[in-house]
C-alpha positions as CSV (number, residue, x, y, z in Angstrom):
1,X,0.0,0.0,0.0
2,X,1.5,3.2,-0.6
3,X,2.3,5.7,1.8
4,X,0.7,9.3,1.0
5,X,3.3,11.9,1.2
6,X,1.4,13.9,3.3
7,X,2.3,11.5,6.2
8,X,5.5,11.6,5.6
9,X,5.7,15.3,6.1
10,X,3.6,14.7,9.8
11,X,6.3,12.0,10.4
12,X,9.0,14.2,10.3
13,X,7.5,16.6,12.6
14,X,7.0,14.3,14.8
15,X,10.5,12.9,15.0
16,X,11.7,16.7,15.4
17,X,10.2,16.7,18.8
18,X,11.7,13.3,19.9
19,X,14.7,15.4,18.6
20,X,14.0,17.8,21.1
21,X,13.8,15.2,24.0
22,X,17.1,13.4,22.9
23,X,18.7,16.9,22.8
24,X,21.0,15.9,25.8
25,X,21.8,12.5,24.5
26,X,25.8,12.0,24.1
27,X,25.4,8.2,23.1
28,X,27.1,7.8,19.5
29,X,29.3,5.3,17.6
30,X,33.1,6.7,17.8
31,X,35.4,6.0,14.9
32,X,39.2,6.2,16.2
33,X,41.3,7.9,13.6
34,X,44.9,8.0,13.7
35,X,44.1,12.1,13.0
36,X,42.2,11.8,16.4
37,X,45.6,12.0,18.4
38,X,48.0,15.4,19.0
39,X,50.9,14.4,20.4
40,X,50.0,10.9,21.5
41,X,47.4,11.7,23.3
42,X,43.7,11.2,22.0
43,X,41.9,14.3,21.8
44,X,38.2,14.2,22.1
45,X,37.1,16.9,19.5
46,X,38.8,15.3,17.0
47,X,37.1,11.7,17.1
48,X,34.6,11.4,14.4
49,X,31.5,10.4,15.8
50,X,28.4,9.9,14.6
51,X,25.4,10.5,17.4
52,X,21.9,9.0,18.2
53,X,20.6,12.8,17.0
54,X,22.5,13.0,13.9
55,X,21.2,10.3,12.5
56,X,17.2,11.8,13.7
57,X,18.3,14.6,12.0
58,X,19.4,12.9,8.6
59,X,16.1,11.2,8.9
60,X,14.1,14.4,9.3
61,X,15.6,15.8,6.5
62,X,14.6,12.4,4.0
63,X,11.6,12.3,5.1
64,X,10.9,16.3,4.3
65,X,12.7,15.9,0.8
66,X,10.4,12.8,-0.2
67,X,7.1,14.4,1.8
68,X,6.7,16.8,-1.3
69,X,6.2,19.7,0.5
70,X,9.5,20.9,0.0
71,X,8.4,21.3,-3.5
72,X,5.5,24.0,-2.2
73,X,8.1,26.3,-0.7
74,X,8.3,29.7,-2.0
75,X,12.3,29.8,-2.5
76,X,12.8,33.2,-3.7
77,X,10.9,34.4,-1.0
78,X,12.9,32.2,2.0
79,X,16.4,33.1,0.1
80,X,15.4,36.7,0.2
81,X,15.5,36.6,4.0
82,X,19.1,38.0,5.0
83,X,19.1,36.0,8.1
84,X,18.8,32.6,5.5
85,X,21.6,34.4,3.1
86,X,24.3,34.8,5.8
87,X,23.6,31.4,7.4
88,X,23.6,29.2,4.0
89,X,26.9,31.7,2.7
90,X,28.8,30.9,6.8
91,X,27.8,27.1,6.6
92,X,29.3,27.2,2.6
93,X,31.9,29.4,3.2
94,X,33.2,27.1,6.2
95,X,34.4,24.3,3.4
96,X,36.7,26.1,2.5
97,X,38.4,26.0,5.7
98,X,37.7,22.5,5.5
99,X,39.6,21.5,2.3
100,X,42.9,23.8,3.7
101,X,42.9,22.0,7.5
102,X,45.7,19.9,8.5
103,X,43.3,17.1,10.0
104,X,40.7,16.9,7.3
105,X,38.5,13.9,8.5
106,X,38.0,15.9,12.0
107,X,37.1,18.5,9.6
108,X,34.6,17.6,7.1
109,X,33.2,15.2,9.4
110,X,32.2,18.2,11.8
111,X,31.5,20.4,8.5
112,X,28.4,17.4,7.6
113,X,27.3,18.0,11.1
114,X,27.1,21.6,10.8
115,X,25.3,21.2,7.5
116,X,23.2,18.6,9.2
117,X,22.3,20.7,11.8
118,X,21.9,23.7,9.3
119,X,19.0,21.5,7.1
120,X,17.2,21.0,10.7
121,X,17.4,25.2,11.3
122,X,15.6,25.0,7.4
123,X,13.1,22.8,8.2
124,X,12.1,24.2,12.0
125,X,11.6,27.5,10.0
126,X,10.0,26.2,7.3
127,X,7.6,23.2,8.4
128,X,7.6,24.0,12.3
129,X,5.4,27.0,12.7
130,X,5.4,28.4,16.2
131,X,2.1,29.2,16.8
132,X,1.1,25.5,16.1
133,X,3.9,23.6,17.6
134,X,5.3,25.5,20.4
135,X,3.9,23.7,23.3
136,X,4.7,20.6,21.8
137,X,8.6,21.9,21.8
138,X,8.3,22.9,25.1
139,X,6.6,19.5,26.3
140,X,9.5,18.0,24.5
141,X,12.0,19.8,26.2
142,X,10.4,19.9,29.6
143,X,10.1,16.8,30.1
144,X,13.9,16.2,28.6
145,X,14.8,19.1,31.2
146,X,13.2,16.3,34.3
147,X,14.8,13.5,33.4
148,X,18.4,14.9,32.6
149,X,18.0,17.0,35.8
150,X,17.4,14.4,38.1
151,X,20.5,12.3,37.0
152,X,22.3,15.3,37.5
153,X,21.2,15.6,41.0
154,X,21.7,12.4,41.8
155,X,25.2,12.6,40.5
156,X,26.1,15.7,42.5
157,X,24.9,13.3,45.9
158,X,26.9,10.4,44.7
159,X,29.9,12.4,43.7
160,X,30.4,10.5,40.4
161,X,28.2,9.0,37.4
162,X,25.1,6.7,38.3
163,X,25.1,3.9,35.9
164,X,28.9,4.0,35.2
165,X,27.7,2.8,31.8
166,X,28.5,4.8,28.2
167,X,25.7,2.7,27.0
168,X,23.1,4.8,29.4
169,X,22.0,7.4,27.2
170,X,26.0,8.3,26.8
171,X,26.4,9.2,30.5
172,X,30.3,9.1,30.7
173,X,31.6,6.6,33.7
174,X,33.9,9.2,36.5
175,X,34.3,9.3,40.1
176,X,35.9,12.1,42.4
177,X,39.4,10.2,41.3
178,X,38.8,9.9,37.7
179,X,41.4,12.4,36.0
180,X,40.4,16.1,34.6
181,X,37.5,15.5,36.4
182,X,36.3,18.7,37.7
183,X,36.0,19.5,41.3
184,X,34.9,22.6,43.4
185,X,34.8,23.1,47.2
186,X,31.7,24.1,49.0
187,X,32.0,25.3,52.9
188,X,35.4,23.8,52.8
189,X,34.3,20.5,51.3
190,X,35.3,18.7,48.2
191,X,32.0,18.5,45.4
192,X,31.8,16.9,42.3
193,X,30.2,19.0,40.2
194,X,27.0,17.2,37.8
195,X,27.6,16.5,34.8
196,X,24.6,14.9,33.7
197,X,24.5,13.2,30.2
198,X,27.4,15.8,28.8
199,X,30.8,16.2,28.5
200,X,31.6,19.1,31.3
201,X,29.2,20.9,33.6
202,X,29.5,23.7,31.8
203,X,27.6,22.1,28.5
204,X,24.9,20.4,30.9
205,X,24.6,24.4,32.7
206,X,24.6,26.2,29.5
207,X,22.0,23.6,28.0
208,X,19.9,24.3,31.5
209,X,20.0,28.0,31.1
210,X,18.6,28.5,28.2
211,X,15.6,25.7,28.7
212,X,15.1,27.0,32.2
213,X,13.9,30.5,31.3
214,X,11.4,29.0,28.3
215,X,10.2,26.8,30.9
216,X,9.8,29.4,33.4
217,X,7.8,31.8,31.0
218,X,5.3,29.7,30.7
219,X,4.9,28.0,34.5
220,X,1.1,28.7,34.6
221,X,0.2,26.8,32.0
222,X,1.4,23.5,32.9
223,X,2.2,22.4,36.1
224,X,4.4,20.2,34.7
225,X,6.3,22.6,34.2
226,X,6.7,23.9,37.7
227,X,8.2,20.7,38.5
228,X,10.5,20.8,35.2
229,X,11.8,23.9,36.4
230,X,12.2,23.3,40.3
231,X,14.4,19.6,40.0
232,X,16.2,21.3,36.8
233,X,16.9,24.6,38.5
234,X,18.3,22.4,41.5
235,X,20.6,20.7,39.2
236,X,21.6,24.0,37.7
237,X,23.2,24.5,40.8
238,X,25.2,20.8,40.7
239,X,27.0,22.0,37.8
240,X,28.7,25.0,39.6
241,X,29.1,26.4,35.9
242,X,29.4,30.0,37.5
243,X,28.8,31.5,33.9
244,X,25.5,29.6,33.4
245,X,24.1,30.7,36.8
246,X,25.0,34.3,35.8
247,X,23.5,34.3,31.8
248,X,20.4,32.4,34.0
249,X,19.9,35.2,35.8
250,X,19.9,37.8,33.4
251,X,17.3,36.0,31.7
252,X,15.5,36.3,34.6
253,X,15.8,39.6,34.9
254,X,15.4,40.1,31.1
255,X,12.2,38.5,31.5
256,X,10.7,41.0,34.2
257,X,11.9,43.3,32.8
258,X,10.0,42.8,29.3
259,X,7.0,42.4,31.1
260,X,7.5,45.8,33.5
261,X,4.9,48.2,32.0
262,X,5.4,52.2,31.6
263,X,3.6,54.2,33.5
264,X,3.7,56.8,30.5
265,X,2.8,54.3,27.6
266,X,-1.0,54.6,27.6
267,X,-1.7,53.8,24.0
268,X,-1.3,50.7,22.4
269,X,1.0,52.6,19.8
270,X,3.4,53.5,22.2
271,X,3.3,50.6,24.0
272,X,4.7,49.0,21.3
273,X,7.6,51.7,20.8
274,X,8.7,50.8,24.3
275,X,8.8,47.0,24.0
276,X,10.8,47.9,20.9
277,X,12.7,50.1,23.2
278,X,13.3,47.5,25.8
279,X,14.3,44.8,23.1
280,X,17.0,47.2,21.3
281,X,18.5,48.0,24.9
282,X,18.9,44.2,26.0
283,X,20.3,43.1,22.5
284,X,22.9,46.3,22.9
285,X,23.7,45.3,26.0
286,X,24.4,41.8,25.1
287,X,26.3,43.1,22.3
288,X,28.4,45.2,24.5
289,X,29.3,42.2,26.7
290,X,30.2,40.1,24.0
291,X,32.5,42.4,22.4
292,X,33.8,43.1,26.3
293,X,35.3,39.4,26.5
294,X,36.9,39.9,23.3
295,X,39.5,41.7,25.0
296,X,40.1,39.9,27.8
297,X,44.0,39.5,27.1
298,X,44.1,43.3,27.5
299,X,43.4,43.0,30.7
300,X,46.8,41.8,33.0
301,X,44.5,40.7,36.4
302,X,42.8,38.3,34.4
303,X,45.8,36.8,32.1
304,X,47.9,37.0,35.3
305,X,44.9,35.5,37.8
306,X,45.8,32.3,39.5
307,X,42.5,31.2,38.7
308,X,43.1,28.5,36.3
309,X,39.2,29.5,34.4
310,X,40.9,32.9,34.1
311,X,44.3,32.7,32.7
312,X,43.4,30.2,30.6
313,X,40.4,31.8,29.0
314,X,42.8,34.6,28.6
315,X,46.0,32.6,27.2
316,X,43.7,30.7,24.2
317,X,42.1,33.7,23.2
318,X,45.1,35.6,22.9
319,X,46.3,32.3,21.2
320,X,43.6,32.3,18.9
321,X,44.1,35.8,17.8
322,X,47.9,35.1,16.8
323,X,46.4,32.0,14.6
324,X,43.9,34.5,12.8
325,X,46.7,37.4,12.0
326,X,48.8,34.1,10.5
327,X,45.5,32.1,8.7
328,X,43.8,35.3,8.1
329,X,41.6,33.9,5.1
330,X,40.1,30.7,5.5
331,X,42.0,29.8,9.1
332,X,43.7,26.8,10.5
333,X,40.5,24.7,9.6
334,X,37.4,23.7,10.6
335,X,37.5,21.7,14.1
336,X,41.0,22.3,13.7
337,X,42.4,24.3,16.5
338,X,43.1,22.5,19.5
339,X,45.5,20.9,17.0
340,X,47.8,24.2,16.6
341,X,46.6,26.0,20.0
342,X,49.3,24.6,21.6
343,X,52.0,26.3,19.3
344,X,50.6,29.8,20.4
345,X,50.0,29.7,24.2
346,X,52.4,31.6,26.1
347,X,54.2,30.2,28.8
348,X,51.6,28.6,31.3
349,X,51.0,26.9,34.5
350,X,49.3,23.4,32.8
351,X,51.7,21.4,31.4
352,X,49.1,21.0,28.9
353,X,45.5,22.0,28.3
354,X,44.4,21.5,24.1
355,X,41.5,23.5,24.2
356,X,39.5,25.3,21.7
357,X,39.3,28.9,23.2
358,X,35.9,29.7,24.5
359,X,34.6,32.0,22.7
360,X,32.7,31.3,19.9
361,X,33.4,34.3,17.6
362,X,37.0,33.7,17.9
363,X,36.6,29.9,17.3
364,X,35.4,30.8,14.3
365,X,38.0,33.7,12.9
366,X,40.8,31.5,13.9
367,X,39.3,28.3,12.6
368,X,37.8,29.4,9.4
369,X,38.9,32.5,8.7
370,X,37.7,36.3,8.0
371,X,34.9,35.6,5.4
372,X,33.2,33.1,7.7
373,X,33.6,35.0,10.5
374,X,32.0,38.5,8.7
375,X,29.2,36.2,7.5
376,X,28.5,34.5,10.9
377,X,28.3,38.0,12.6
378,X,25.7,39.4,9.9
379,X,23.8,36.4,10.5
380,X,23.4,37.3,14.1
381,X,22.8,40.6,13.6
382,X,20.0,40.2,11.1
383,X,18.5,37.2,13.2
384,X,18.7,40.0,16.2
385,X,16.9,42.5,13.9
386,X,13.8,40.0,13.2
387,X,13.7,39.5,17.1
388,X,13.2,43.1,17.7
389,X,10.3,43.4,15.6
390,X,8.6,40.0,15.6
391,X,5.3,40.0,17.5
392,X,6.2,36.0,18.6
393,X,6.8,35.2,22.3
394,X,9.6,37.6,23.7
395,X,11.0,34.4,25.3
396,X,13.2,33.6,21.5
397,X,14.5,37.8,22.4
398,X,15.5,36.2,25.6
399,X,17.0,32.6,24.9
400,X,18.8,34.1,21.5
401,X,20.7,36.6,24.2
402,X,21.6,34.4,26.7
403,X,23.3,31.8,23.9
404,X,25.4,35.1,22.7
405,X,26.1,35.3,26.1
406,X,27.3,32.0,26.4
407,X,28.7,32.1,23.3
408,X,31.3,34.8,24.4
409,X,32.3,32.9,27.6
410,X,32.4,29.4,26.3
411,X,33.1,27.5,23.2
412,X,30.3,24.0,23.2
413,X,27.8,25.8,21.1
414,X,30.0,25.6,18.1
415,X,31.6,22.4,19.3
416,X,29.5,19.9,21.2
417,X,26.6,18.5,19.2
418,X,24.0,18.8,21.7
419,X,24.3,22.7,22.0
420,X,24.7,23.4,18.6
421,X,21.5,21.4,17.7
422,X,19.7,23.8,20.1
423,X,21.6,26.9,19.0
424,X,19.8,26.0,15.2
425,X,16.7,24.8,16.2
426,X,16.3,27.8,18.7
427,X,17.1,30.3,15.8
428,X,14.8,28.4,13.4
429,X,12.2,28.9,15.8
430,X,12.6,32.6,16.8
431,X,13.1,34.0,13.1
432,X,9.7,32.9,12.3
């Protein structure tokens, strides 16, 4: 019997939102290459792996292709948007990066990711319209939020992983002893912070950040939602990712503050000039904060700090720049750097820590080079324009800043597959 293509269409969709619950999934098939080892030592970003959500995605995107609908799509319309422009010419302009890297099957692989991830941002914008599906995202992620969270509290009680089992939805097996582990002290005692089902407690806070504040916007409708938001802003707190708390709590504030009415705005015409108002002033203030840790290695308390999260945030970006002025065109390569970082740091205090730096922005200047860089930027800036006038749900204003944020103190929403599926499928959602 054959299959209408309509269903196929309502198949996909409904696969996006398990995508949406398997969001914090790290389980995946690793292929050890010898290019997956720097100086004898295997180095995680440069193992090409395929994941349980790349392979949701590549279905998604089939099943859209042979639904027919694709064919219904108005593309001189959608490729007039600037926001699609800048994102199709970065995720194109990326390759060639790619084809000049030293390591080119950590590269490309990553580069099919990116352009994986970038057919999923297409098809949220094009096939998942908000005012239809947004609930269903949010149940999605909700529920995603409850489950991840309690392993992560229970991992912060036991001071190490639960199952001690990869298999488990790819939570990775560590204890208080295992090595690089991170630790922090609280009243004098030795904790372990949560890792849940990522790869540092940074990635697991960053994703909790962002999901926490959609969640909270939204608390009286569902009172799932309320208990979503209590167990995952508990294990918020198990990560001790000080940067998370802090881009949590401007969201927070961002959020009152959206909602605080003017006592001079008595028309519904000016009411909308100071929600305009409101939105320009928290997009220029992210903007100013961003371009703030930019120049971090200007600054000699924090490249001299004996913080290690200080001087080494400092050392790779002032690394990073020194690989840009030498690769200024198309960089060192796409998921390249933490192979030549090494070669720039100054004199430091770890023997060794091959790191990409963590900041986005500059990830991708040194990486990839000035063209991808320019076009990455104007992408922001024109998906930042459609939030300030879009008459959607101020919470996509909200989550888009706090992912800049987080993109200028940190470097997984570029590199770990998790956050960059939400930093697309976020996007594709608010540009609607």
């Amino acid at each position: 019997m054959k299959i209408p293509k309509i269903n196929l269409l309502s198949l996909s969709q409904k696969l996006f939102l398990v995508l949406v619950f398997l969001i914090p999934l790290n389980l995946g098939k690793h292929f050890l290459v010898s290019s997956s080892y720097f100086g004898g030592v295997l180095i995680d970003y440069l193992i090409p792996t395929v994941y349980i959500q790349d392979i949701l995605a590549f279905l998604i995107v089939i099943l859209w292709l042979f639904s027919g609908d694709i064919k219904k799509i108005n593309w001189k319309d959608l490729l007039a948007r600037k926001e699609i422009q800048f994102s199709l010419l970065f995720v194109f302009s990326t390759l060639f990066s790619v084809l000049s890297s030293s390591r080119f099957i950590p590269s490309i692989y990553f580069w099919f990711r990116l352009f994986l991830y970038f057919c999923i941002f297409l098809y949220t914008f094009v096939e998942i319209k908000v005012e239809y599906f947004f609930f269903k995202f949010l149940d999605a992620l909700s529920i995603s939020v409850f489950l991840v969270s309690i392993l992560g509290v229970l991992q912060y009680l036991n001071k190490g992983s639960i199952f001690n089992n990869y298999l488990f939805f790819g939570e990775q097996p560590y204890t208080a002893s295992t090595w690089g582990i991170a630790k922090e002290s609280l009243l004098g005692k030795l904790v372990i912070p949560s890792y849940g089902l990522f790869r540092h407690p940074n990635t697991f806070g960053g994703f909790l950040t962002v999901s926490l504040i959609l969640i909270f916007s939204f608390l009286k409708r569902n009172r799932f939602y309320i208990y979503s938001f209590i167990i995952g802003l508990s294990a918020l707190f198990c990560t001790f990712s000080y940067s998370s708390w802090l881009v949590f709590l401007f969201g927070l504030i961002v959020h009152f503050f959206l909602l605080l009415p003017s006592t001079f705005d008595t028309s519904e015409e000016l009411k909308y000039f100071s929600n305009h108002k409101k939105k320009i002033k928290i997009l220029l203030l992210t903007l100013l904060f961003s371009l703030s840790m930019l120049v971090v290695p200007l600054f000699p308390c924090i490249s001299r700090s004996t913080h290690p999260s200080l001087y080494r945030r400092s050392s790779l970006l002032s690394s990073s720049y020194k690989i840009f002025k030498e690769y200024p065109l198309f960089g060192v390569g796409l998921n390249n750097l933490a192979v030549h970082i090494d070669d720039y740091m100054l004199k430091s205090k770890d023997i060794r820590f091959t790191q990409p730096v963590h900041n986005v922005f500059a990830l991708v200047a040194a990486e990839s080079g000035i063209f991808s860089f320019v076009f990455f930027i104007l992408f922001l800036l024109f998906v930042s324009k459609k939030l300030v006038n879009s008459s959607y749900f101020y919470v996509f204003l909200i989550s888009f800043s706090q992912i800049i944020l987080l993109c200028s103190l940190d470097h997984y929403f570029f590199t770990m597959h998790q956050t960059l599926l939400m930093f697309w499928i976020i996007i594709g959602l608010s540009i609607q």
